[in-house]
SEROTOR-751937 format. One line per field, with one value per residue (C-alpha): residue in one letter; residue number from 1; chain; x, y, z. Coordinates in Angstrom, 1 decimal. Example, Ala and Ser with C-alpha at 12.3 -4.5 7.8 and 13.67 -1.06 7.14 Angstrom:
BEGIN
r	A, S .
k	1, 2 .
c	A, A .
u	12.3, 13.7 .
v	-4.5, -1.1 .
w	7.8, 7.1 .
//
This chain:
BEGIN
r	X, X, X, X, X, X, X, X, X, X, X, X, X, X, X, X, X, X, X, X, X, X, X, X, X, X, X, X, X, X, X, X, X, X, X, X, X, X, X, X, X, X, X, X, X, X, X, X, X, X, X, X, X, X, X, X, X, X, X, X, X, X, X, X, X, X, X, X, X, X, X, X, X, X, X, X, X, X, X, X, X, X, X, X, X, X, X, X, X, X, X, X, X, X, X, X, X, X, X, X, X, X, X, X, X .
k	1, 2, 3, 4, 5, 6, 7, 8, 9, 10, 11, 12, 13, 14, 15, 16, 17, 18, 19, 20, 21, 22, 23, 24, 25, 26, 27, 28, 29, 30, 31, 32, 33, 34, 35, 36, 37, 38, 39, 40, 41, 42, 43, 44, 45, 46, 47, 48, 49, 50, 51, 52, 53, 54, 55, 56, 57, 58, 59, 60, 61, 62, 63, 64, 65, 66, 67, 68, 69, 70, 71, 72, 73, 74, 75, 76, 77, 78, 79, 80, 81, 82, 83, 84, 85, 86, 87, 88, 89, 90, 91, 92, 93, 94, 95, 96, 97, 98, 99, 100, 101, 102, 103, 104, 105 .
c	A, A, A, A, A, A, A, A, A, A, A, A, A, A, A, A, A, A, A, A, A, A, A, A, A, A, A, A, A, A, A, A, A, A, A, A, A, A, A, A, A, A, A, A, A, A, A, A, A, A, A, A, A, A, A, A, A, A, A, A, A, A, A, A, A, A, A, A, A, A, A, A, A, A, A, A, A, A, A, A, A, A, A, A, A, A, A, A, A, A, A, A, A, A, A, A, A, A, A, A, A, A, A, A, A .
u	6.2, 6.3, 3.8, 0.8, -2.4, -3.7, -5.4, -9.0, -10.5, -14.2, -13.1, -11.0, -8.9, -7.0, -3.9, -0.7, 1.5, 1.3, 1.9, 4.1, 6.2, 6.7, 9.0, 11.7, 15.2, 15.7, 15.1, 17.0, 19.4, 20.1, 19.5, 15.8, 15.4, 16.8, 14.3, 11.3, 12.0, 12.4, 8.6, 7.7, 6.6, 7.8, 10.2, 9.4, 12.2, 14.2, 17.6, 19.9, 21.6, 20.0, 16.5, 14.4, 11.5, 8.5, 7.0, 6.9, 5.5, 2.3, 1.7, 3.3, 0.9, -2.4, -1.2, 0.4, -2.7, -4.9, -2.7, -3.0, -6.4, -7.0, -4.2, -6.6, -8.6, -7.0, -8.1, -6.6, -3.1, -2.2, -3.8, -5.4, -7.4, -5.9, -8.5, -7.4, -11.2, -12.1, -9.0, -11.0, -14.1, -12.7, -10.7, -14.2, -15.8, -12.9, -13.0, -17.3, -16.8, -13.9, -15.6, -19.1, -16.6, -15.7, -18.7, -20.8, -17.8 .
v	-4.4, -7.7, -9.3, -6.1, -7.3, -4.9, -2.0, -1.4, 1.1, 2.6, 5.2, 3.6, 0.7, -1.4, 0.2, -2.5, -0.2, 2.7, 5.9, 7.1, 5.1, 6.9, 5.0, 6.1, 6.5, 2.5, 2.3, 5.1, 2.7, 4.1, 0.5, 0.6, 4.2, 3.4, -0.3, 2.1, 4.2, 1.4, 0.2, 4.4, 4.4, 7.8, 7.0, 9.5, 8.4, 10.5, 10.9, 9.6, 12.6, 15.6, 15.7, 14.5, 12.4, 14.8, 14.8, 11.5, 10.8, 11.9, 9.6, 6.5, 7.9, 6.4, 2.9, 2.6, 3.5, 1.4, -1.3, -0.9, -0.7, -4.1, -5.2, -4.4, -7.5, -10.2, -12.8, -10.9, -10.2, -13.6, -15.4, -18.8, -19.4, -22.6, -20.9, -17.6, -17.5, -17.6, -14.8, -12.3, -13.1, -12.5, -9.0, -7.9, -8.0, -6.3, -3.5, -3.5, -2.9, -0.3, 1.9, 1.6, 2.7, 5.7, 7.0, 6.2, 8.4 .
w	-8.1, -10.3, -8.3, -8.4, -10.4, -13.5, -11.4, -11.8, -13.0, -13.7, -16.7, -19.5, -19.7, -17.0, -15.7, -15.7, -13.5, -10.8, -12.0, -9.0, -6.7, -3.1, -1.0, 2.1, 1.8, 2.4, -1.3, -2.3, -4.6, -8.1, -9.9, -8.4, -9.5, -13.4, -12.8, -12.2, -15.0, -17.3, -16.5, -16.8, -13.4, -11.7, -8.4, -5.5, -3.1, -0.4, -0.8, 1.7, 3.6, 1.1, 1.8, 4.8, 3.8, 5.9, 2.0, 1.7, 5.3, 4.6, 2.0, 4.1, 7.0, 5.3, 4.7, 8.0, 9.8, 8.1, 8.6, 12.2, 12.2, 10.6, 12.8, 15.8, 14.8, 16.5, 14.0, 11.4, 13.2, 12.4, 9.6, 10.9, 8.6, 6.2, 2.9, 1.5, 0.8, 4.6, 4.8, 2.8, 4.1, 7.7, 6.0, 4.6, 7.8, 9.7, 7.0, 7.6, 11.5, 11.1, 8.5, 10.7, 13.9, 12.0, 10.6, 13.7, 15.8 .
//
């Protein structure tokens, strides 16, 4: 969370924080739900042993996927390049081809 740049935005101002947090029940740790708080960001976070985190899964569902699907370009798996600006070249071009894959489908 320390480490997220200012999120753009094309209405208004810059936003310095998330506004919602949505995590599984590894982070279900009162010190990192009083830590959100404290940076007025609202924790969503299954409780260990209450409720099952289905709700959550949804959310979860989108990043894992697209993960994998970047993931599917071998170049990409492991990064080889040694300049981060050859990295997000190579990531720009993966995300091209995947979004061409889907609308072509």
């Amino acid at each position: 969370m320390r480490g997220i740049p200012p999120i753009r935005s094309r209405f208004g101002p810059r936003h310095r924080h998330p506004a919602r947090l949505h995590a599984d029940k590894g982070y279900d740790f009162d010190h990192l739900r009083n830590w959100l708080r404290r940076r007025q960001i609202v924790p969503r976070i299954a409780r260990r042993g209450i409720e099952a985190s289905d709700r959550l899964g949804r959310h979860r569902w989108v990043v894992e996927r697209t993960m994998s699907w970047v993931n599917g370009c071998r170049r990409l798996h492991r990064r080889y390049e040694r300049k981060p600006e050859h990295f997000l070249a190579f990531v720009g071009i993966a995300s091209t081809l995947i979004c061409y894959r889907r609308i072509t489908k």
